[in-house]
C-alpha positions in Angstrom: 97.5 -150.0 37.0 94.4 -149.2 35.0 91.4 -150.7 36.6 88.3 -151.9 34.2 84.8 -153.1 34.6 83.4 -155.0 31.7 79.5 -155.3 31.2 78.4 -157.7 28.2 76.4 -160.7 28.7 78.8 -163.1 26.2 80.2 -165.0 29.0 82.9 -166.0 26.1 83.8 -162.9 25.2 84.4 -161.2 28.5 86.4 -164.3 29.6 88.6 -162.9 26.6 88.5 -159.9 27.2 89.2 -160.7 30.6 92.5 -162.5 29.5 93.8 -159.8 27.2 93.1 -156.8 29.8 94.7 -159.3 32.6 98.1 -159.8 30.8 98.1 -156.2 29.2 100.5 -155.4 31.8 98.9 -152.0 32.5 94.9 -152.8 33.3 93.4 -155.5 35.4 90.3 -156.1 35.2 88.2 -155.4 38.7 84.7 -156.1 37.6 82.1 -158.3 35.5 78.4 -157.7 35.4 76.4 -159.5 32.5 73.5 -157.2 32.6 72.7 -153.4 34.0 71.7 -153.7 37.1 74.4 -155.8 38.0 76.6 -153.1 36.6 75.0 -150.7 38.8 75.3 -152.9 41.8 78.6 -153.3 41.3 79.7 -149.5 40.4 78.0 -148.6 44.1 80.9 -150.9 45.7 83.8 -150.0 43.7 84.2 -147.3 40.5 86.8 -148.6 37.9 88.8 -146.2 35.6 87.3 -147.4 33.0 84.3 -149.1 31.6 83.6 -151.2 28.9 80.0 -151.5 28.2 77.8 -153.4 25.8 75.0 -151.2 24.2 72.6 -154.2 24.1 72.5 -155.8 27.2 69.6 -157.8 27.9 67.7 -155.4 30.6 69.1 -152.2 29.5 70.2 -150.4 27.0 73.6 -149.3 27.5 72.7 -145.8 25.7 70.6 -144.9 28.7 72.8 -146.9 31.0 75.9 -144.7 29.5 74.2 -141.7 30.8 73.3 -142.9 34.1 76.6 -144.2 34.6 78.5 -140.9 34.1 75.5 -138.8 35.8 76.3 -141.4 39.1 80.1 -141.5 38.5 81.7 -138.6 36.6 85.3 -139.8 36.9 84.1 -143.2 35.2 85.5 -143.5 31.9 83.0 -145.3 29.3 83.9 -147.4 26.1 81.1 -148.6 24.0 82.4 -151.9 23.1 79.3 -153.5 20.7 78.8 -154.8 17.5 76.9 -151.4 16.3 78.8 -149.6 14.2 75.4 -147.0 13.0 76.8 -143.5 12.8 73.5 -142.1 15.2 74.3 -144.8 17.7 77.6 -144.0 17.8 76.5 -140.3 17.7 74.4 -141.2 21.3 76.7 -142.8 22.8 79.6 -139.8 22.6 77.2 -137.5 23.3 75.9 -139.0 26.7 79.4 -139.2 28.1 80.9 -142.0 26.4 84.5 -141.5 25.6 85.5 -144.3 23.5 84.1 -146.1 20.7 84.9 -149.8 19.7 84.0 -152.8 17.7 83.7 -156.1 19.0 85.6 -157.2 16.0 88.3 -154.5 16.7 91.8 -155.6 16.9 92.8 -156.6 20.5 96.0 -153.7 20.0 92.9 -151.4 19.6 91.0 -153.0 22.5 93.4 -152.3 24.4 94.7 -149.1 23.3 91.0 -147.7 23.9 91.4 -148.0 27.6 94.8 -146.5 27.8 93.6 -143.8 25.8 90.6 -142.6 27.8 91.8 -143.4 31.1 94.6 -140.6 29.9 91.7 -138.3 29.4 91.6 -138.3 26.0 88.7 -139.2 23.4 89.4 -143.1 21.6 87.2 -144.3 18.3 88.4 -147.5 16.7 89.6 -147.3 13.0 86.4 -149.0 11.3 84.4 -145.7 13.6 86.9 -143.5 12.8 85.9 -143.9 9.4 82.8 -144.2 9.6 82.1 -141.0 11.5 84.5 -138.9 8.8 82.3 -139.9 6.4 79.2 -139.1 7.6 80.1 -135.8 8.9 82.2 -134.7 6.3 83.9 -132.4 8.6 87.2 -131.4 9.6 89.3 -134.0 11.5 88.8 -133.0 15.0 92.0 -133.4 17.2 92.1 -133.1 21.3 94.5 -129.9 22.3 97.0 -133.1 23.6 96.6 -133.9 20.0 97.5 -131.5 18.2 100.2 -130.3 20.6 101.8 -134.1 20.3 101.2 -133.6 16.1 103.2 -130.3 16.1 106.1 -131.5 17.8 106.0 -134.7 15.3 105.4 -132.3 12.4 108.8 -130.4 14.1 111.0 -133.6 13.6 111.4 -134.1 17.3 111.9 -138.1 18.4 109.1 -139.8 20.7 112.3 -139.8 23.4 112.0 -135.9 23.4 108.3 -134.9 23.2 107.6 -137.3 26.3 110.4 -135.0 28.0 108.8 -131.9 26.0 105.0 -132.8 27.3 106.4 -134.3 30.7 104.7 -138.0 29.6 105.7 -141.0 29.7 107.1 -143.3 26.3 104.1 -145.5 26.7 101.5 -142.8 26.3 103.6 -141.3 23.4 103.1 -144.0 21.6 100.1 -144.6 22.4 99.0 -140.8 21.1 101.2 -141.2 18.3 99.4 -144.5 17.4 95.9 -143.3 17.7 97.1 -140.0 15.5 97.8 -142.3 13.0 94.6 -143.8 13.0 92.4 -141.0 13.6 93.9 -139.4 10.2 94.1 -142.6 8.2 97.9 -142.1 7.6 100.1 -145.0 7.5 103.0 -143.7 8.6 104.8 -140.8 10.1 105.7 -139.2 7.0 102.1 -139.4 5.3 100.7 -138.0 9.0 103.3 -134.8 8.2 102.3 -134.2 4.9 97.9 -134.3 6.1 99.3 -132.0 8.7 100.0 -129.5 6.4 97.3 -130.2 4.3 94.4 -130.5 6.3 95.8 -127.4 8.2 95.6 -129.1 11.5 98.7 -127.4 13.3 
């Protein structure tokens, strides 16, 4: 079981958030703190998997806090969760440890699927980010090594069944991997992810 600490200081939207991380079925939710030094205060008792944090909390800012945070507690994983969606603040936030990137507007799937992601290890931007930061830096789609080992054995024709036996994962985090392929490249479906495959050169 996934174990998350939420920091924002919308009582309503943690209580939601609360809800949806409850009856996820993988995550419960361990902590709340409505500001940052109640997140601090809380972190020095017990350190969660993961971390959703508000970048504008009303004593910090979680840009700094981010940093702190994963100076303190390296294992920590840390999703922004805000309503910023500025290419620098995103930009800040990745680069002082965060490893996940999502709107407040987000889907609840992607909510969700953010903390499954990084607690895995691997890097999560919602779609809207996603986007957002492909546009801006006009650079080739960066994939994890997971990534692109998972994308190569789609591109091969094997079935989710056998490249959870191939990688020695579970169906779950297939998916999951497979899911956030599909978003990260913008493709609908399997066959369209194929086809940028081979395109973008990214096997």
């Amino acid at each position: 079981m996934i174990t998350v600490h939420i920091v924002d200081d919308h009582k309503i939207l943690v209580e939601g958030l609360q809800k949806l991380i409850d009856e996820s079925g993988f995550a419960k939710t361990t902590a709340v703190s409505y500001s940052g030094k109640e997140c601090l205060a809380n972190l020095r008792r017990e350190q969660p998997d993961v971390l959703l944090l508000d970048i504008n909390l009303p004593d910090a800012s979680g840009i700094d806090l981010c940093k702190e945070i994963k100076t303190l507690y390296p294992a920590v994983k840390i999703v922004a969760l805000t309503s910023y969606s500025e290419y620098t603040i995103v930009r800040r936030m990745m680069e002082n440890g965060a490893s996940g990137y999502v709107i407040k507007n987000a889907m609840p799937e992607e909510i969700l699927m953010s903390i499954e992601t990084v607690a895995n290890g691997e890097k999560f931007l919602c779609e809207q980010i996603d986007m957002l930061m492909k546009r801006s830096t006009k650079q080739h789609i960066w994939l994890t090594p997971r990534e692109k080992e998972l994308l190569k054995h789609i591109v091969d024709g094997y079935t989710n069944a056998e490249i959870a036996e191939k990688l020695f994962l579970g169906m779950e985090t297939v998916n999951s991997y497979r899911k956030n392929l599909l978003f990260k490249l913008g493709a609908r479906n399997t066959a369209v992810l194929v086809k940028m495959a081979y395109e973008e050169k990214l096997i």
